[in-house]
C-alpha positions, 0 to 999 in steps of 0.5 A: 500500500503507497501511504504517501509521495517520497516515502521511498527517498525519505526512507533512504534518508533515514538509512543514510543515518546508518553510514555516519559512525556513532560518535558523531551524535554524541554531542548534538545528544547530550546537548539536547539531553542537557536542555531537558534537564535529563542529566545523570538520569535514567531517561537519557540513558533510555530514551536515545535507545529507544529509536534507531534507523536500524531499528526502523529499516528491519521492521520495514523488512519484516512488514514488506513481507507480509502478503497484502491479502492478508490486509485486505481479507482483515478489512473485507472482515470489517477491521480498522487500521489499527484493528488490521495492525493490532491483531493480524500483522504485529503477531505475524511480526513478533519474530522481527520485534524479538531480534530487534529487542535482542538487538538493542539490548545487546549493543545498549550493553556494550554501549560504554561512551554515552553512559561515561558522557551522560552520568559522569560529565556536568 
């Protein structure tokens, strides 16, 4: 389904955030962490994880594979937007949302810079 014009080029401008090296948002982060008022605090340890463009690319994935047919028998059925999502698609998607979680997890682990920078530096 084609939600909107360009989805496509914003998509590769999301991906083009994967190319640039981690250290690079480093100080924009801690920055905007900073006017939050979030310093040695948990949420800027939390919240930065929590959206990723690798994220992002491998659920893209995971709903690209989904027959279409399944969408619209759901809505033949009478199901909503968010009926169709909440029931049909994201169970057929937990193994994509299991990896990512296992994922984010992993690398919020060996993650040791933004921790230092976040809860150390006043």
């Amino acid at each position: 389904m084609n939600w909107f014009p360009g989805r496509n080029i914003l998509f590769l401008l999301m991906l083009s955030v994967l190319m640039v090296l981690n250290q690079v948002f480093l100080l924009p982060q801690y920055l905007i962490m900073s006017k939050l008022g979030w310093l040695n605090s948990i949420q800027a340890l939390i919240v930065p994880g929590l959206f990723s463009a690798f994220g992002t690319f491998l659920l893209r994935q995971f709903f690209m594979i989904l027959p279409n047919e399944l969408e619209e028998a759901a809505k033949l059925d009478g199901g909503n937007h968010f009926q169709v999502y909440w029931h049909i698609m994201l169970p057929l998607v937990k193994p994509g949302l299991l990896a990512l979680a296992i994922f984010t997890a992993l690398w919020s682990w060996n993650d040791l810079m933004w921790p230092l920078i976040v809860l150390l530096i006043k």
